[in-house]
C-alpha positions in Angstrom: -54.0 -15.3 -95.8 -53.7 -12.6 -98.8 -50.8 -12.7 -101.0 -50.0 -8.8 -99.8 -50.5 -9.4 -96.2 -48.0 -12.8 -96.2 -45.5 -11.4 -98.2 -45.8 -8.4 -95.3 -45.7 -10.7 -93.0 -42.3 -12.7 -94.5 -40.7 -9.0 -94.3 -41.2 -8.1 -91.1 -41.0 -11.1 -89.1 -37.1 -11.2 -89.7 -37.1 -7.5 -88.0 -38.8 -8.9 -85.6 -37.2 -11.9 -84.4 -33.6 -10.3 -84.4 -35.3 -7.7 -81.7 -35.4 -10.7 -79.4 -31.7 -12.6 -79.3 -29.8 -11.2 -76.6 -26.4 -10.4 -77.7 -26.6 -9.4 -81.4 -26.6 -5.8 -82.1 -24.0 -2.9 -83.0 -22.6 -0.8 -80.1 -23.8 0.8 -77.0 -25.4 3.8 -75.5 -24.2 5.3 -72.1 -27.0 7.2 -70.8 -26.0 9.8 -68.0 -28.9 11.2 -66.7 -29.5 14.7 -64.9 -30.6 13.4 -61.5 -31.7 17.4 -60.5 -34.1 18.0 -63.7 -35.7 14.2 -62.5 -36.5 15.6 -59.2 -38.5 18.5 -60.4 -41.1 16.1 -60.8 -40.6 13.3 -58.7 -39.4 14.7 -55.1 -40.5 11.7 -53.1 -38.7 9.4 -55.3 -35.8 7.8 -53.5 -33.6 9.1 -55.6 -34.5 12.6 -54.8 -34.0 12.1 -50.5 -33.1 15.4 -48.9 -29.3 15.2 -48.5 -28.5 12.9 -51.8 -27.4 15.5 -54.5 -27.3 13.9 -57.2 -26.3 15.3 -60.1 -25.3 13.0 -63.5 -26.5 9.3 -62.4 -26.1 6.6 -64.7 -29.5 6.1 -66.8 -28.5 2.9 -68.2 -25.6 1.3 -70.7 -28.0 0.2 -73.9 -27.5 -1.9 -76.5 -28.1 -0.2 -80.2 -28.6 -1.5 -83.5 -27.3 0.7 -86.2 -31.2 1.5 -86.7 -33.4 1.2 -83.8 -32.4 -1.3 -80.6 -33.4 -4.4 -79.3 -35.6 -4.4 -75.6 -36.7 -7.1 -73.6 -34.5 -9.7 -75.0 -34.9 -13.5 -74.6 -31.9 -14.7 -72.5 -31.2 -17.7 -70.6 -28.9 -15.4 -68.4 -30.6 -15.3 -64.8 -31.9 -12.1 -63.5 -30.1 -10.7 -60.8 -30.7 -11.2 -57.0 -31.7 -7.9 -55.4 -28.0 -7.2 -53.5 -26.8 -7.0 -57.2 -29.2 -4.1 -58.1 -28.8 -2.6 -54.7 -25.4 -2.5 -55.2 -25.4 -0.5 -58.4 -27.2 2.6 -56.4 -24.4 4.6 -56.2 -23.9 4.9 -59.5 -27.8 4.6 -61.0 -28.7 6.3 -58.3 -31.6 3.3 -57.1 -31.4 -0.4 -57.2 -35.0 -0.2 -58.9 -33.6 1.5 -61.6 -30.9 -1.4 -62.0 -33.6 -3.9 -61.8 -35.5 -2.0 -64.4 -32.8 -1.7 -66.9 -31.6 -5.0 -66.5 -35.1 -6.1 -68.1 -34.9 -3.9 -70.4 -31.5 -3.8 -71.8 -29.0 -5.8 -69.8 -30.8 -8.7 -71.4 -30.1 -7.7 -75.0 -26.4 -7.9 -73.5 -25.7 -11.2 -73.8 -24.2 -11.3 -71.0 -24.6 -12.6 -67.4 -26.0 -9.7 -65.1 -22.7 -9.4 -62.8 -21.4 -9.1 -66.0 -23.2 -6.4 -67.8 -23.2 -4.6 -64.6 -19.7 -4.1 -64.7 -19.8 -3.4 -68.1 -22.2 -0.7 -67.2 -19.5 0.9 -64.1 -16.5 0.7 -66.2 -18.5 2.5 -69.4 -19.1 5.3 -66.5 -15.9 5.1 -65.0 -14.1 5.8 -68.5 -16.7 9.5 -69.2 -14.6 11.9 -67.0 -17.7 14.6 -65.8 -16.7 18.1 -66.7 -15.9 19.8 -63.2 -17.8 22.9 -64.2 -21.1 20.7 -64.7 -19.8 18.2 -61.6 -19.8 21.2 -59.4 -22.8 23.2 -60.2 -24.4 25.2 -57.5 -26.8 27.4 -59.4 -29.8 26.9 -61.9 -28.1 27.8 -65.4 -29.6 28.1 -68.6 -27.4 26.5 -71.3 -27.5 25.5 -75.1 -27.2 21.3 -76.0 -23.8 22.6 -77.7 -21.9 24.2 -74.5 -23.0 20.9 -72.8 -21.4 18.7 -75.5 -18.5 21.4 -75.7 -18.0 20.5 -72.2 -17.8 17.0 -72.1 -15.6 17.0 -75.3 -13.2 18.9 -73.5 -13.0 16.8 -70.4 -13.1 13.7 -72.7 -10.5 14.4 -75.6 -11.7 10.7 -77.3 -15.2 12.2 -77.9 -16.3 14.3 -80.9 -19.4 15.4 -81.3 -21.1 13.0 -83.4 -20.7 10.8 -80.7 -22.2 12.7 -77.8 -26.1 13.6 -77.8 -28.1 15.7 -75.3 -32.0 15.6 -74.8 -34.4 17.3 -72.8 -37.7 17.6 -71.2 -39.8 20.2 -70.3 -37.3 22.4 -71.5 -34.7 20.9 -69.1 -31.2 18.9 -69.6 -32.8 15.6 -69.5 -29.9 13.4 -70.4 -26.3 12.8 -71.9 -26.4 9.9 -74.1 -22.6 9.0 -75.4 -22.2 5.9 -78.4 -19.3 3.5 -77.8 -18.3 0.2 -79.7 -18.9 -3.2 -78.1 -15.7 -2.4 -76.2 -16.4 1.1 -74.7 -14.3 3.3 -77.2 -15.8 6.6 -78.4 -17.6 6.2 -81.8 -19.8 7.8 -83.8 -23.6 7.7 -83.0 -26.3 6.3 -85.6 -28.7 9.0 -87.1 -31.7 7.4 -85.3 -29.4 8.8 -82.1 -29.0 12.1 -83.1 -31.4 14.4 -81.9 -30.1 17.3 -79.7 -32.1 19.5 -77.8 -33.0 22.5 -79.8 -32.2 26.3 -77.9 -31.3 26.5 -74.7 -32.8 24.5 -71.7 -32.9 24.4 -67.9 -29.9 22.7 -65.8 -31.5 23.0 -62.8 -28.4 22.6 -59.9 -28.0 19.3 -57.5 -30.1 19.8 -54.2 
């Protein structure tokens, strides 16, 4: 091997291995996705049955590095038995979905599934949904800042470092709020950062 590609090599692969070890990273993301702007594009998902009306849905509770975050995490915690991820449907809005982040992220946890599951419900349970969002029954066309202006002033803990708000398609994709290892409010890192620019669609719950 060439000098220049092993010393490359001895650089990265520390990077590397930390991606994999379950348990060792910074703080967490809640994700709170906008089940209705989904649905545009996916009606026959389950999550989009006639009748459901979803609106915010739990997209998953992510582990983050202060730069970048780990995925698919070595663990020797056992993956949950389906009535686990069916049982977190009312708040993810599918038990695929559960499954899926599980793998993804609830690895990187550290923690047992049952575990990070509740982890996940009481991060969710502790983000009070502004009512004028909770109960929309129009399409509205909103900037990222009356969004996070919102959820600010249902959530006094929150500032607006801490709160970030994409979108697709040019519609309210998700809420994406940084807490600490133990769920308080904090400040996001600047790899989280990235607001929707203008205003977007927030299509209403059907």
């Amino acid at each position: 091997m060439k000098p220049a590609i092993l010393i490359a090599f001895l650089l990265l692969a520390p990077a590397a291995l930390a991606q994999d070890i379950a348990g060792r990273f910074d703080y967490y993301v809640l994700s709170l996705s906008w089940s209705p702007s989904w649905c545009r594009a996916e009606r026959d998902a389950e999550q989009c049955a006639s009748g459901r009306k979803l609106g915010f849905v739990v997209h998953g509770l992510w582990p983050q590095y202060e730069r970048g975050w780990p995925e698919y995490c070595r663990t020797e915690a056992r993956d949950p038995p389906r009535r686990e991820t069916r049982a977190m449907a009312d708040v993810m809005g599918t038990g695929g979905l559960a499954w899926h982040q599980w793998k993804k992220h609830g690895r990187c946890s550290g923690l047992p599934a049952r575990d990070y599951f509740a982890l996940t419900r009481e991060a969710a349970a502790r983000i009070a949904l502004p009512e004028t969002l909770r109960r929309l029954d129009r399409d509205v066309t909103l900037p990222a800042q009356v969004i996070e202006d919102a959820f600010i002033e249902a959530n006094p803990g929150l500032a607006r470092d801490g709160i970030t708000v994409t979108c697709r398609a040019r519609a309210l994709q998700e809420i994406r709020i940084c807490l600490t290892r133990d769920l308080q409010p904090r400040a996001c890192a600047e790899d989280a950062r990235r607001d929707c620019l203008g205003s977007f669609l927030m299509p209403a719950p059907r």
